[in-house]
MARLOLO-893697 format. One record per atom (N, C-alpha, C, CB): x, y, z. Coordinates in pm, whole numbers, plus 50000, padded with zeros to 5 digits. Glycine has a CB too. Example, Ala and Ser with C-alpha at 12.3 -4.5 7.8 and 13.67 -1.06 7.14 Angstrom:
2
513194943150780 512304955050780 513204967050780 511314955350905 512854977550708 513674989450714 512905000350787 514084994050572 
This chain:
418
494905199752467 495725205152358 495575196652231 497205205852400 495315185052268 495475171452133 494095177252049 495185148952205 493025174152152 491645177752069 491695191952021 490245176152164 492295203552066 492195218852024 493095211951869 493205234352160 493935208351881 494615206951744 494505201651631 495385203651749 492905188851695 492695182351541 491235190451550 492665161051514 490885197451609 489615208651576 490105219451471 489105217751725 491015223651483 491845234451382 491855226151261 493575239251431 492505217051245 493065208351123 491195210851097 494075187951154 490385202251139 488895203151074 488545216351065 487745195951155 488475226951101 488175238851045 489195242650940 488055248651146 490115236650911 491395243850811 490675233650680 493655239550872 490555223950716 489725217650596 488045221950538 489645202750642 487545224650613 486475229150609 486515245350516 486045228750760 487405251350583 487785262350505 488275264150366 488545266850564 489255254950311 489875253750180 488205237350101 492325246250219 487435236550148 486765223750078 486255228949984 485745215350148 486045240749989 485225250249854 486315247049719 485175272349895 487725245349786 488655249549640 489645234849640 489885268149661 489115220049740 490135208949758 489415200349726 490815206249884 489385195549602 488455181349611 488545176249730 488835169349516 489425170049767 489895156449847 489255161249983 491805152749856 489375175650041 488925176550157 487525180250170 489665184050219 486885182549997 485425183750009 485145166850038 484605191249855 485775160749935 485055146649971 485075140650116 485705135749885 486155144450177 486435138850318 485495143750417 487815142350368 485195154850426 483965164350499 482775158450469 483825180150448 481895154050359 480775149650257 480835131350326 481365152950042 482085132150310 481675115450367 481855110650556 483025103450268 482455122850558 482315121550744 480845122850769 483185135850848 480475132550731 478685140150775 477745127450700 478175161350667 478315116550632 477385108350592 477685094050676 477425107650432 478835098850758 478745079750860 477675080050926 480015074851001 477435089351019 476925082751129 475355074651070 476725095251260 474875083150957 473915075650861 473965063150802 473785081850766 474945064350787 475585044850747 475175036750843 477465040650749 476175040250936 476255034151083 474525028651079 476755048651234 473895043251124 472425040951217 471595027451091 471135062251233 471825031850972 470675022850863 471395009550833 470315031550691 472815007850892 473064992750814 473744984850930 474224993250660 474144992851075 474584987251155 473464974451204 475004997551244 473474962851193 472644948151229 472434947151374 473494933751183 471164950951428 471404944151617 471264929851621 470054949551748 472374928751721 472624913451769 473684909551711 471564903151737 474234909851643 475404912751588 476744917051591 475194916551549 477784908951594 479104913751661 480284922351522 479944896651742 480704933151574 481724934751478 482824938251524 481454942551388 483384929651397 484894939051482 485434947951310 486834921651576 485944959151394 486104973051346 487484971951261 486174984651478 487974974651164 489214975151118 489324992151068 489404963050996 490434997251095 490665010751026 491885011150978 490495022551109 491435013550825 492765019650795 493125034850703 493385008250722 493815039750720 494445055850712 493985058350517 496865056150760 494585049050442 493865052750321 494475040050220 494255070250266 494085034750128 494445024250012 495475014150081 495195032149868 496595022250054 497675012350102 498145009550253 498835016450037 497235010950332 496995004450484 496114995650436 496375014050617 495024998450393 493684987450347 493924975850292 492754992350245 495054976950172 495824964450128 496724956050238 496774969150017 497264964550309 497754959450393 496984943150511 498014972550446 496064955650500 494844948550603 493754935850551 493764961450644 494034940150428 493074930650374 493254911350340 492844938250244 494184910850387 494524893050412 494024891650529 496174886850417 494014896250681 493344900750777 492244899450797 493424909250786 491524908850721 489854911650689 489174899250658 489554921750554 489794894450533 489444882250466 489814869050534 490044882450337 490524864550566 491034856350636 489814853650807 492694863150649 489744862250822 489034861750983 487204864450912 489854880051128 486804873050858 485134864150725 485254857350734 484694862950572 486674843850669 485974829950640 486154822850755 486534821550517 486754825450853 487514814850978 486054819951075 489694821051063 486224830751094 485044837651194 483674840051161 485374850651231 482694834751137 481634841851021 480544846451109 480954830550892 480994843051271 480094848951375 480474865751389 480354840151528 481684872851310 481904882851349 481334890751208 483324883751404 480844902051190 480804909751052 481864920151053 479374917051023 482194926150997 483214933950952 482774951350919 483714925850821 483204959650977 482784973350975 484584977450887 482264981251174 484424985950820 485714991750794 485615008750761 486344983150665 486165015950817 486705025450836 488005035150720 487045020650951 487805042950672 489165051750602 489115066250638 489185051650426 490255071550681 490405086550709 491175096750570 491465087050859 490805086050467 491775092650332 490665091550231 493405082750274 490295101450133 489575096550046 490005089549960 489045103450001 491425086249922 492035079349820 492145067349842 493135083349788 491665061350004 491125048350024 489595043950023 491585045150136 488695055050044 487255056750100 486775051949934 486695075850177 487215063149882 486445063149654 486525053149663 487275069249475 487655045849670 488295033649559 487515023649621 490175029349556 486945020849796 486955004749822 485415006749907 488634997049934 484745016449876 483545019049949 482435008849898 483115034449930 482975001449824 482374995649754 482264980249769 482774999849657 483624977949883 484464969649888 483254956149957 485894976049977 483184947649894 482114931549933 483144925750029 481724917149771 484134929050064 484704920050222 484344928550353 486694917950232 483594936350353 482754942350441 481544948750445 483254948250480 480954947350589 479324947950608 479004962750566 478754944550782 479764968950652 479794984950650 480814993550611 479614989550762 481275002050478 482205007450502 481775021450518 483105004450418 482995031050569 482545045850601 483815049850636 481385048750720 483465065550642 484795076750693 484915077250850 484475094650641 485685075650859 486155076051080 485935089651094 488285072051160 485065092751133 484805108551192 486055116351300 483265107251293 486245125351276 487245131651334 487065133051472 487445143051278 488825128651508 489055121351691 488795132851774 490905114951747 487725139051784 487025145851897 486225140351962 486445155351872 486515147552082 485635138552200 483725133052169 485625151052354 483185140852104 481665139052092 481655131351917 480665157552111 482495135251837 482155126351746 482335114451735 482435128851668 483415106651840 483755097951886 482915088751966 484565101751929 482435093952043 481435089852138 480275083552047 480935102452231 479735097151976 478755090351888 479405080051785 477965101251808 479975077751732 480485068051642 480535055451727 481875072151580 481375054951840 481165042651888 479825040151962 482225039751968 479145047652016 477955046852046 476995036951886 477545064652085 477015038351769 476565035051657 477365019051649 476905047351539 478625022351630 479235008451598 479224999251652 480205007451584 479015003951801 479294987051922 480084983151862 478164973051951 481174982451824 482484970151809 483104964251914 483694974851745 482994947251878 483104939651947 485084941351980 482314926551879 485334939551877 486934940151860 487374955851731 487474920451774 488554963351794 489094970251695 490524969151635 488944981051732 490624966951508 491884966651445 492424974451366 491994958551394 493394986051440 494094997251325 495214992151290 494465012451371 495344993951124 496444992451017 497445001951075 496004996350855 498514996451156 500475003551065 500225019251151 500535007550777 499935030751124 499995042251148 498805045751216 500265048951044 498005044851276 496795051451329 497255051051492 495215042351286 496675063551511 497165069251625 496135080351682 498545074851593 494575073451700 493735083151735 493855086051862 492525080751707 494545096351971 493745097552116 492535096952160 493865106652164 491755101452120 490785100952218 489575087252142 490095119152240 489915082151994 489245068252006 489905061352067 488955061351899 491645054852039 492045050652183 491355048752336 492855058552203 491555063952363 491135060052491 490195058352540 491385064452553 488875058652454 487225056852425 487475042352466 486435060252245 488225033452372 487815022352374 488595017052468 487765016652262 489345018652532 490195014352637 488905017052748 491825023852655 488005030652793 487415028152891 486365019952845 487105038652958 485955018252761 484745011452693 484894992752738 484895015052493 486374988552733 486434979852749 486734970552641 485674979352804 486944977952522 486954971352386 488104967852329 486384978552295 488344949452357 489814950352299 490194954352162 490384938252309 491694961352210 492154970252058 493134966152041 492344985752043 493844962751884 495044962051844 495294970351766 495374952351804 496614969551694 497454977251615 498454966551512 498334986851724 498484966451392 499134955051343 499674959551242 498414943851317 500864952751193 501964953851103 502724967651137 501434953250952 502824970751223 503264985951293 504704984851263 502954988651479 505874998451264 506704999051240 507305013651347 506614997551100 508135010251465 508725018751503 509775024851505 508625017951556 510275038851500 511495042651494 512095059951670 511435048051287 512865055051655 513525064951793 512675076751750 515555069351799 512965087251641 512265096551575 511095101851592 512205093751486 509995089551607 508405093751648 508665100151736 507305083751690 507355106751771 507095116351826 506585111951960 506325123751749 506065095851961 505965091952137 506785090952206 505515081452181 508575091752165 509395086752185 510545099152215 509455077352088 509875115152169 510395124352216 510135132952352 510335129752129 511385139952417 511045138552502 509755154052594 512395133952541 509405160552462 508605172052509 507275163452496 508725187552412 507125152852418 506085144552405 505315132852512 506515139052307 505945131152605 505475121252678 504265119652725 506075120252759 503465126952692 502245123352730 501525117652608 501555134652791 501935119152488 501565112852338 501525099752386 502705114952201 502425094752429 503305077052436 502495072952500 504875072752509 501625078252552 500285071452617 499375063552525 499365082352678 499115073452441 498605062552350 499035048952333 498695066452239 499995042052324 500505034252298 500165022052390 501565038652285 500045027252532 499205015252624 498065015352590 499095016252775 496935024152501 496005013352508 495235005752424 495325016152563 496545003352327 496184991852276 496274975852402 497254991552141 496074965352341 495684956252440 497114947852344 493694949652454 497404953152263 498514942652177 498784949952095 498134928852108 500394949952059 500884955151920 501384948051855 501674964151911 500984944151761 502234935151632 502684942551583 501874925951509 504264939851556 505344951151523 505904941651411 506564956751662 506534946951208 507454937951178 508334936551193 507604935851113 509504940251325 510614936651328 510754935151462 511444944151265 512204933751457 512884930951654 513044945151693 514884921451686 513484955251571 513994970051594 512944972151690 514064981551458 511574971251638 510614980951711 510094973951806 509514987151633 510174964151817 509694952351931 510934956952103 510244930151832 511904957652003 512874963252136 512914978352197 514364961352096 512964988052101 512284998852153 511185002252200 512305004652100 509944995652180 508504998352282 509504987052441 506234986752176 509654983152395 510454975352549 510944986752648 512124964952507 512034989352561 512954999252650 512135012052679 514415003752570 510725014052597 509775026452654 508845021452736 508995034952548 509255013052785 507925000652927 506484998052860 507235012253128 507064994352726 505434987052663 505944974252599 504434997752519 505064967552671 505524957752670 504304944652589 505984957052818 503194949152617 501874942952498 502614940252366 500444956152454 503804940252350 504224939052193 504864922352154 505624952352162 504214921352020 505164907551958 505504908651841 504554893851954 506394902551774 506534900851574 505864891151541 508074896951493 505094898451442 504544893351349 505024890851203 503664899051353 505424901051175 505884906951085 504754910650968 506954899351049 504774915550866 504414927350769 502754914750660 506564933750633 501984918350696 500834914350635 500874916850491 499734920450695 501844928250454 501474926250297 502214914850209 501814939950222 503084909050314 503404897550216 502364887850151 504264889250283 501614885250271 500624874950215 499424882750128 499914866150348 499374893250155 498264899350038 499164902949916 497334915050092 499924901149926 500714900049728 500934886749692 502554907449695 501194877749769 500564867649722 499824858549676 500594866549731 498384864649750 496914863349781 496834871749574 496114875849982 497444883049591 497354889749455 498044878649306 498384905749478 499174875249345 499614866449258 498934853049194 500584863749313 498254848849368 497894833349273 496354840249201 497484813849413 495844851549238 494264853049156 494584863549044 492794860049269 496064864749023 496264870548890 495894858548762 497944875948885 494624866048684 493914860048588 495214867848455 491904865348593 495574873348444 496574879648373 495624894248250 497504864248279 496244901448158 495554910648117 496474908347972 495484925148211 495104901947874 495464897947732 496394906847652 494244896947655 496124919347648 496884930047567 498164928947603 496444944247588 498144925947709 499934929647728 500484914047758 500414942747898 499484906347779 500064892747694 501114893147567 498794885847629 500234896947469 500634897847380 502064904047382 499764902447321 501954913547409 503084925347430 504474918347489 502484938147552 504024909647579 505364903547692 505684887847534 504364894047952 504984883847488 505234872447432 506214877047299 503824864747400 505884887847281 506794894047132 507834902347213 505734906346996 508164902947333 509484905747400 510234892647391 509324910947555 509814883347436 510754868247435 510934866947259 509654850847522 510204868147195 510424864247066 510984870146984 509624862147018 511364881647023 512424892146973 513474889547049 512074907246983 513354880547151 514604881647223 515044897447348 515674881047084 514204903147348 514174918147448 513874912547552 513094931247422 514124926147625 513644922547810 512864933347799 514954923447968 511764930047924 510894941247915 510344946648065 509694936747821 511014956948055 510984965948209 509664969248258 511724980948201 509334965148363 507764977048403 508014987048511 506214967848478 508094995848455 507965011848586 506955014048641 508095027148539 506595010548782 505635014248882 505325024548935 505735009448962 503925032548971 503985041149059 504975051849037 504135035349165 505385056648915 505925065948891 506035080048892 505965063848840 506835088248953 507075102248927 507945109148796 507715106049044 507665123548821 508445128248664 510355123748672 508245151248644 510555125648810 512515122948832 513025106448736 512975118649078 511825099248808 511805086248765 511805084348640 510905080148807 510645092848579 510365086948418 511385097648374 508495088148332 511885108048400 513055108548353 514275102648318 513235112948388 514545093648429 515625084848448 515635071348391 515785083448573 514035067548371 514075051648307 513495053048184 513215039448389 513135063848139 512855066847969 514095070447919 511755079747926 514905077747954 516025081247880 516865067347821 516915090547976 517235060047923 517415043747922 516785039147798 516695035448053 515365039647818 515005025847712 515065037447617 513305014147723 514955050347598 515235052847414 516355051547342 515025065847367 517375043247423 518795039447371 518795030147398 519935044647404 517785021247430 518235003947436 517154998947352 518214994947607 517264995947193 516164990247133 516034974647187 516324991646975 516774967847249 516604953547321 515684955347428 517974947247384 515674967547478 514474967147595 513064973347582 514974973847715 511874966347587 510284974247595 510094979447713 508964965047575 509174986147733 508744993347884 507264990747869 509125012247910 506664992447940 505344995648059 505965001948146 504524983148141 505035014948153 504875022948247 503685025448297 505335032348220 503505024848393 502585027948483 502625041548613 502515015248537 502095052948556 502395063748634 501795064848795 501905074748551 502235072948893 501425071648985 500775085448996 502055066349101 500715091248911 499415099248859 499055099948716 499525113148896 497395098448673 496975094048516 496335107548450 495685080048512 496575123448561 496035132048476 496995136348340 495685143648563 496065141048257 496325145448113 497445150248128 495425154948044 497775157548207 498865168748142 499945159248213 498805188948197 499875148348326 501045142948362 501425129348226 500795137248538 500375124148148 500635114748065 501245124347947 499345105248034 501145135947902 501495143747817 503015146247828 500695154447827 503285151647942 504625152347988 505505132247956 504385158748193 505095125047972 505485115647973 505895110647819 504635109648047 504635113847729 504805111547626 505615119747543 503855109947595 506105132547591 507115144347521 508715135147553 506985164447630 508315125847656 510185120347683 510485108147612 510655115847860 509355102047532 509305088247481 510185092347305 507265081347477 511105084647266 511285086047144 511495073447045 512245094147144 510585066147095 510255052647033 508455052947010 510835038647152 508355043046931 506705040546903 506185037647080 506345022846772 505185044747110 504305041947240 503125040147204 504255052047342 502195034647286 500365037847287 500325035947393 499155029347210 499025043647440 498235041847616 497505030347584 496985055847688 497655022247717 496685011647724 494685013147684 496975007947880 494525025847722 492945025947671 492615024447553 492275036647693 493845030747454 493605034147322 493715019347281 494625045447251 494735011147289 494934999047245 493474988647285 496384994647314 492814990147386 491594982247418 490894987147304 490854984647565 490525006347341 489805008247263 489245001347094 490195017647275 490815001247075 490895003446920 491314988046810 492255016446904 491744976646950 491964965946912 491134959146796 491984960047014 491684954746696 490454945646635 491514935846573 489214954046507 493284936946615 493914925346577 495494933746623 493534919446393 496644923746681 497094925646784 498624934446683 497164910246890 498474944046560 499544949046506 499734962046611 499334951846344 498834967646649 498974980346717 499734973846887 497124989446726 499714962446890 500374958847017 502074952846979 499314945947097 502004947446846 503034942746797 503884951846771 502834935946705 503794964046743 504564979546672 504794987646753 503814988446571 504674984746902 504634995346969 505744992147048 503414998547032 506464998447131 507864996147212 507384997947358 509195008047172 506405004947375 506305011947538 504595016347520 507655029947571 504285006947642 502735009547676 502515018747809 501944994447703 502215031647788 501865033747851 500355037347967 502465036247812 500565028548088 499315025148154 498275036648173 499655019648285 497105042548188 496325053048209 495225048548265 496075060348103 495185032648326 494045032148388 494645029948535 493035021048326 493275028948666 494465023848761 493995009948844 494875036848882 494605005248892 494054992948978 494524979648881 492124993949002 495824979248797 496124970848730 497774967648747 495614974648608 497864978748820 499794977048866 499974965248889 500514984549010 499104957648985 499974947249084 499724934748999 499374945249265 498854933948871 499084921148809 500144923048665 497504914748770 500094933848622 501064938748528 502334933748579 501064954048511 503064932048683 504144932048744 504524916848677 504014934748910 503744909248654 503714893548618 504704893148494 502034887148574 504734902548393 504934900648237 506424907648221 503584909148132 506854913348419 508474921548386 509164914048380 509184931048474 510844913548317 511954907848372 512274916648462 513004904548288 512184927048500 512764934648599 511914944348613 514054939048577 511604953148751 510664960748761 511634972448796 509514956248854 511004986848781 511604996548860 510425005348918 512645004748776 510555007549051 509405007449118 509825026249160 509254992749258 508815035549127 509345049549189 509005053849350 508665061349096 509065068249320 508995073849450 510025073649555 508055068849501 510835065049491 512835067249571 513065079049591 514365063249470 513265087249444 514035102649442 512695115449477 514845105849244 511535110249581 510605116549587 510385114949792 509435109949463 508985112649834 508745112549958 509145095249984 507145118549990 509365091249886 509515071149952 508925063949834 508255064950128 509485052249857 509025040449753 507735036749763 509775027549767 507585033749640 506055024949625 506365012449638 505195025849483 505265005249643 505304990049672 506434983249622 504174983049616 507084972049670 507994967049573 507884953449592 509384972049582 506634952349676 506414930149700 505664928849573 505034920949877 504664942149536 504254934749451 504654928949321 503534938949441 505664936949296 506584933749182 507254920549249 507734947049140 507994923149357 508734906949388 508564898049391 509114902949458 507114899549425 506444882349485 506684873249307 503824883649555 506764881749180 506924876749100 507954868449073 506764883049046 508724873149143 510264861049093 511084877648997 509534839048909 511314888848998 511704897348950 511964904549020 511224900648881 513894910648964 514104916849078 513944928349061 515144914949132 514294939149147 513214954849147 514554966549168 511694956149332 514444974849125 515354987549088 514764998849174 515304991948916 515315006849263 514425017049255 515615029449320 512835013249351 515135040649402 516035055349429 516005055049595 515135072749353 516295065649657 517375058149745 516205061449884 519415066749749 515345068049874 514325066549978 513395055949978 513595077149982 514295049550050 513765034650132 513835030750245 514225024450100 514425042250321 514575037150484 513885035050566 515085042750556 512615037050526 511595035350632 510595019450586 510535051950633 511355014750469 510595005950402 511594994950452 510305008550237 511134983150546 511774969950603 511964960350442 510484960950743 511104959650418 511164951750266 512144958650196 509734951950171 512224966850174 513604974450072 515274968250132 513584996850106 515414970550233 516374968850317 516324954650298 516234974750455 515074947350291 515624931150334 515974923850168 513984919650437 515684928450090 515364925349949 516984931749915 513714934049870 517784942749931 518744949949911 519844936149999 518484967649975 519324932750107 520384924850142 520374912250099 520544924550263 519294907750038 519044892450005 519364889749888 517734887450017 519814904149778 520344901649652 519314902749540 520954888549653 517664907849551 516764910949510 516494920649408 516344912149588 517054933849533 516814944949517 518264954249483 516024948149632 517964963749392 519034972149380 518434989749381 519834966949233 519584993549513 519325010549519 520155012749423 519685020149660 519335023349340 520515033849312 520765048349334 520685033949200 521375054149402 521245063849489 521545078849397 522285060349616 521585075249273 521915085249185 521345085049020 523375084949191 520505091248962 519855082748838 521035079948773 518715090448733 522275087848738 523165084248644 523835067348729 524405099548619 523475062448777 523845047248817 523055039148746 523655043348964 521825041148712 521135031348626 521465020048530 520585037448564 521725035348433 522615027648293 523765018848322 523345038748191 524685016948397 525365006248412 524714995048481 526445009448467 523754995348583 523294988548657 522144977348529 522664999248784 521454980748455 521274980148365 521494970248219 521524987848381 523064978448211 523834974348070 524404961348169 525264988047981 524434958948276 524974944848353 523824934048326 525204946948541 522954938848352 522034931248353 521374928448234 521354934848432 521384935948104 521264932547945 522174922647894 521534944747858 523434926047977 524284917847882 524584902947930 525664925147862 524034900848071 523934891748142 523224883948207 524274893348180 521734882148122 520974875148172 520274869448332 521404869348117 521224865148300 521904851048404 521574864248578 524714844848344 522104874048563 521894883748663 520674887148687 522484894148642 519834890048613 518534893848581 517584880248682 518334893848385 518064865548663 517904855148706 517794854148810 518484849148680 519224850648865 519614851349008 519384861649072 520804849549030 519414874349093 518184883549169 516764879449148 518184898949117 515984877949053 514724872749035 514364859549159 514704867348872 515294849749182 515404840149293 515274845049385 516374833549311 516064854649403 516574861149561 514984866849596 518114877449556 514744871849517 513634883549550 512094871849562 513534898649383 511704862149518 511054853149528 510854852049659 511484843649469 512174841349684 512384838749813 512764843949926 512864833149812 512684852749913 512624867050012 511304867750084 512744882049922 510394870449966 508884873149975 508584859150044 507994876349816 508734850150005 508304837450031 508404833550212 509294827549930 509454837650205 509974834350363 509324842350430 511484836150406 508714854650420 508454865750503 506134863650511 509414884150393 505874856450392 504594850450456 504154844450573 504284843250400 502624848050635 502434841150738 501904854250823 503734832450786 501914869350864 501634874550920 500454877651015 501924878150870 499124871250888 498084870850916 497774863951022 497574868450833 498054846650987 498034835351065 498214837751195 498904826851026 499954842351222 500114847051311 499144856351425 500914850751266 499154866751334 497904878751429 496844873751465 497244891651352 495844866851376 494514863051416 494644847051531 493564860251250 495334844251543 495444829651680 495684838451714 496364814951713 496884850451799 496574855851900 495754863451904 497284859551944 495134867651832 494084880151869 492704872551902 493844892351726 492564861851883 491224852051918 491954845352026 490544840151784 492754838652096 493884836452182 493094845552356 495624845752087 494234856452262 494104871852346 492714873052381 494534886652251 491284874352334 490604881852320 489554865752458 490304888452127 489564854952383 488534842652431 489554846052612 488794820052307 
């Protein structure tokens, strides 16, 4: 039944690829692994396999990746994405030998894939949940983990028309879980391969922080906020609810600048953005473009971002961040803003996010579960510095304490494995 169901899903994609970018590209780059594989896979040569689901598993993974290159240099590194919005962006990526699309978990494409890869060791990011690679590599003999994982009663291994799903779950050879929650529930479901680790992206926003080289333009921009005496907000990963809610704000607070950074950069979504602005703005391209002396950065109130892959060092130049996707499917990142020493704002879908919850209790983070809460939340923090401060601490040292994940995983998984 498992394999009849992700055969449908591939013919349902296959069917709409004529009219879906994303699932033409995903089709285009499956039919081009096993070619990867055969021309760059090295004999004699050990790898161990990392997969992750798309971008933000990959970040996840990537203190991991890197970390075990320089410690391990007898192993090479194969990496894997089942999303094209991770595949575009990092196919490119120099912390691995091979990258490529994970061919879809049917029994024969599977076979052949690992037949190509020989992986010595496999490591899936947080959510991956293939059956039948699972259980490929379980008879294969190939130890497998699962890391920075997060469980809740809810899943679907854990229901009870499902029990034959929860199989999956033995065969991994180890799970690192970030909390006790989910460490105690695989217990009470008789799996017991589990330990805390806790959450790998701490140390890769850190890893991000100390090699933030910084980005001159908005240098500028953050230095004529202190010198005016303003605070200057950065909106992350944003939706329209959001930039509704934190533009209205700054066009009545001339003490505060913005950066925004959308979490989509097509035309008609920066257009919409710019119809809600009623202060001087420019897009960041135009300002590169057009720089030849820093008045067009000096005159402007609100930059808005249009390139992408610059969020997580921008975060450096906020007094306070507000991070979206609350009043939507879930939050976007919010370490990366924290690891700064700044505390982070965001809407009220966060429950599935451990960092939200721990940052909310540590005095970091503030929900607000309603946009009209802002503006006071806000006007507290304009008129009070000192607040702006002391959350900025909290949220530091939050992040700070919660490093180490990596460390952790790789001694046991070389431990485990020798």
């Amino acid at each position: 039944m498992y394999s009849f169901v992700i055969a449908l899903y591939a013919w349902a994609l296959r069917l709409i690829s004529p009219f879906h970018k994303k699932a033409n590209l995903m089709l285009k780059g499956q039919r081009e692994s096993f070619n990867i594989l055969r021309e760059n896979r090295k004999k004699g040569h050990k790898y161990v396999w990392f997969h992750a689901a798309s971008l933000g598993e990959f970040e996840q993974g990537r203190p991991l990746i890197e970390s075990l290159r320089k410690e391990h240099p007898e192993y090479k590194i194969l990496l894997t994405f089942f999303s094209p919005s991770g595949y575009e962006i990092r196919k490119n990526y120099e912390g691995a030998d091979i990258v490529c699309y994970l061919p879809f978990d049917l029994p024969w494409s599977v076979g052949k894939f690992l037949d190509l890869a020989q992986p010595s060791l496999a490591i899936f990011i947080k959510y991956e949940f293939w059956m039948n690679y699972l259980s490929q590599l379980q008879k294969r003999k190939i130890p497998t983990y699962i890391v920075s994982a997060i469980f809740r009663p809810e899943q679907i291994f854990f229901k009870p028309y499902a029990k034959s799903y929860k199989k999956v779950l033995s065969f991994f050879d180890w799970i690192f879980v970030q909390d006790e929650a989910s460490q105690e529930l695989l217990f009470a479901h008789d799996i017991h391969r589990v330990s805390i680790s806790g959450d790998t992206r701490f140390d890769r926003v850190c890893n991000i922080a100390q090699e933030n080289k910084g980005i001159p333009h908005l240098e500028v921009f953050a230095d004529a906020c202190k010198k005016n005496n303003q605070s200057l907000c950065v909106a992350g990963s944003t939706w329209a609810k959001d930039e509704d809610i934190i533009i209205d704000y700054f066009n009545n607070r001339p003490d505060l600048k913005l950066i925004i950074a959308p979490h989509e950069i097509g035309d008609e979504h920066l257009q919409q953005i710019i119809l809600k602005i009623k202060r001087p703005y420019s897009l960041f391209s135009q300002l590169i473009k057009n720089r030849e002396s820093d008045d067009d950065i000096l005159n402007t109130d609100c930059i808005i971002i249009d390139s992408i892959g610059l969020l997580a060092s921008i975060y450096m130049y906020a007094d306070f961040a507000y991070i979206g996707g609350g009043f939507g499917s879930g939050i976007h990142n919010i370490l990366e803003a924290a690891v700064y020493g700044i505390p982070v704002v965001f809407g009220p879908r966060h429950q599935k996010f451990n960092e939200a919850k721990g940052l909310i209790l540590k005095g970091g983070a503030v929900c607000i579960e309603e946009g009209g809460l802002l503006k006071p939340l806000l006007d507290s923090w304009l008129s009070d510095k000192s607040l702006i401060e002391n959350a900025g601490i909290a949220s530091k040292k939050y992040v700070q304490d919660n490093v180490g994940a990596s460390r952790i995983i790789l001694d046991k998984i070389f431990i485990y494995t020798n």
